[in-house]
C-alpha positions in Angstrom: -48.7 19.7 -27.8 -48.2 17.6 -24.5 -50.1 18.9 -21.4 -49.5 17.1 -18.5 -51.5 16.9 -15.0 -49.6 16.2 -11.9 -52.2 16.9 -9.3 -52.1 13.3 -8.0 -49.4 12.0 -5.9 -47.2 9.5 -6.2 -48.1 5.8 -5.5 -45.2 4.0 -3.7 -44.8 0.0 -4.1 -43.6 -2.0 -1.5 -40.2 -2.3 -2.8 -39.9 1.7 -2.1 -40.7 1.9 -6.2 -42.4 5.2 -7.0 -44.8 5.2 -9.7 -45.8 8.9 -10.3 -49.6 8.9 -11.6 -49.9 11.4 -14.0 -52.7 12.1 -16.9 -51.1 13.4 -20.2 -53.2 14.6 -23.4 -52.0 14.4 -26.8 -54.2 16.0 -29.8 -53.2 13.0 -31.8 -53.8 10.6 -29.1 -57.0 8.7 -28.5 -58.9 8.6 -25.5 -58.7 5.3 -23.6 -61.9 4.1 -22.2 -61.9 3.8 -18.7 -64.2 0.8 -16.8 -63.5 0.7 -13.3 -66.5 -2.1 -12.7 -65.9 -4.5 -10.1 -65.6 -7.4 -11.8 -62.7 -5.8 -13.8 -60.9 -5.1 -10.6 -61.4 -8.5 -9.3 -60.7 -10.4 -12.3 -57.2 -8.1 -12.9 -56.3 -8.5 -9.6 -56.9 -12.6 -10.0 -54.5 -12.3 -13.2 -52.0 -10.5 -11.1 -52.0 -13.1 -8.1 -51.9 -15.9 -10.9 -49.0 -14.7 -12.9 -46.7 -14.2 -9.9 -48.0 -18.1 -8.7 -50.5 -17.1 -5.7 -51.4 -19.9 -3.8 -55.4 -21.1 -3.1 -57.0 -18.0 -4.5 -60.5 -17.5 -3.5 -63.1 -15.1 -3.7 -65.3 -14.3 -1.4 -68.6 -13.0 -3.0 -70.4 -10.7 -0.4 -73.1 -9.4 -1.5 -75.8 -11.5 -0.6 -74.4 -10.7 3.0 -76.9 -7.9 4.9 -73.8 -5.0 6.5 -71.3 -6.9 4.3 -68.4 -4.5 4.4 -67.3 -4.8 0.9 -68.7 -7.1 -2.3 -66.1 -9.4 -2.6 -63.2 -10.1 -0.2 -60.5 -12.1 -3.0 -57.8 -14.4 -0.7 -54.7 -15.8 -1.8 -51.5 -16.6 0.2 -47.6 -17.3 -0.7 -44.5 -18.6 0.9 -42.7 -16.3 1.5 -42.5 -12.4 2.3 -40.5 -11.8 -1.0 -43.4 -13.3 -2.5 -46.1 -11.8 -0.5 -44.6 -8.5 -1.6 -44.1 -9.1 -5.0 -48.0 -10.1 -5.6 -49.2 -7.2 -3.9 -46.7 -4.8 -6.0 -47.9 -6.8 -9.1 -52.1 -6.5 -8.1 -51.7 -2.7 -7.8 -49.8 -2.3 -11.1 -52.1 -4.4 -12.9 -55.1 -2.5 -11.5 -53.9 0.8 -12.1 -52.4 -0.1 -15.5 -55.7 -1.9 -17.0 -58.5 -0.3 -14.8 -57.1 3.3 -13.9 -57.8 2.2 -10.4 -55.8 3.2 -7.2 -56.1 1.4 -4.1 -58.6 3.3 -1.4 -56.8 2.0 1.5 -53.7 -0.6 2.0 -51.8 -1.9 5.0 -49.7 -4.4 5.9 -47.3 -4.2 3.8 -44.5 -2.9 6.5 -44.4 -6.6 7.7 -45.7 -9.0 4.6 -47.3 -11.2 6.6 -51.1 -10.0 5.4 -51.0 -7.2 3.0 -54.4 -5.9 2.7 -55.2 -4.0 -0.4 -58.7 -1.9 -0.6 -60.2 -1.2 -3.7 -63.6 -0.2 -2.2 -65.9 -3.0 -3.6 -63.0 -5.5 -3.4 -60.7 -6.1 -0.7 -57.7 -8.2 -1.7 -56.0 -10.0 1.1 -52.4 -11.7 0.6 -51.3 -13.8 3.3 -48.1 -15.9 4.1 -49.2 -19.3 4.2 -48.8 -19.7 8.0 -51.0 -15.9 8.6 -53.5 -17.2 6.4 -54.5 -20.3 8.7 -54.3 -18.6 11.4 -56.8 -16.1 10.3 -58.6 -18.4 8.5 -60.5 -16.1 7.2 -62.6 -17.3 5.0 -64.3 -19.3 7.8 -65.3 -16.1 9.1 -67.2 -15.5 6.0 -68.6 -18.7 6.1 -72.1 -17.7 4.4 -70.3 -16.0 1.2 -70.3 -17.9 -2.3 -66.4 -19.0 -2.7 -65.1 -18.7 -6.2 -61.6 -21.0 -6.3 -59.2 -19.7 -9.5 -56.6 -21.9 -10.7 -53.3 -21.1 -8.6 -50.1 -22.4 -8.2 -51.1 -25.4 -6.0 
């Protein structure tokens, strides 16, 4: 016997794909542990910007920062909007898939020029190359600890 619980909506990509979030329960089924730490979240959503060739990913560690808004701010950029929206539709499977994590907040994504993705206690930006220096946003967070992760550069 399948039961199935559908009181979550749907998730939509930024290629209008839907992916319906659903919990189903099998008696022969084991439970999957669920970690939603931080650090799982960041380093997943690092994987996800690597495998579709981010460029110049950075993280932005936070905490040490007194009214810090998040923990960790993680910054990449790309070349093009295709790109740009491929990454982020890649981050948010990934997260969801290996953390059972959906993003808090998101925006941007209407435009691809900065897609900003908010898990809470990480805050993924994804920039087009020329957005991103503009911005410069790390500058802004001058006084964080940068962690650089090998990327397509």
């Amino acid at each position: 016997m399948v039961s199935i619980v559908s009181n979550l909506p749907d998730f939509m990509l930024s290629a209008n794909i839907i992916i319906p979030i659903f919990a189903a329960t099998n008696s022969n089924m084991k439970k999957k542990a669920v970690n939603n730490s931080t650090q799982d979240i960041l380093l997943q959503a690092v994987s996800a910007m690597q495998k579709k060739k981010a460029k110049n990913i950075i993280s932005l560690n936070l905490t040490g920062i007194q009214d810090a808004v998040t923990d960790y701010f993680l910054v990449s950029h790309a070349t093009s909007k295709t790109q740009v929206n491929a990454i982020y539709d890649y981050v948010v499977e990934t997260v969801i898939k290996n953390c059972e994590e959906r993003p808090y907040h998101r925006e941007g994504y209407e435009n691809s020029e900065w897609i900003l993705i908010d898990y809470v206690d990480v805050v993924v930006h994804i920039f087009l190359e020329e957005t991103r220096s503009f911005y410069n946003i790390e500058s802004l967070w001058a006084d964080a600890k940068e962690k650089h992760y090998e990327s397509d550069e």
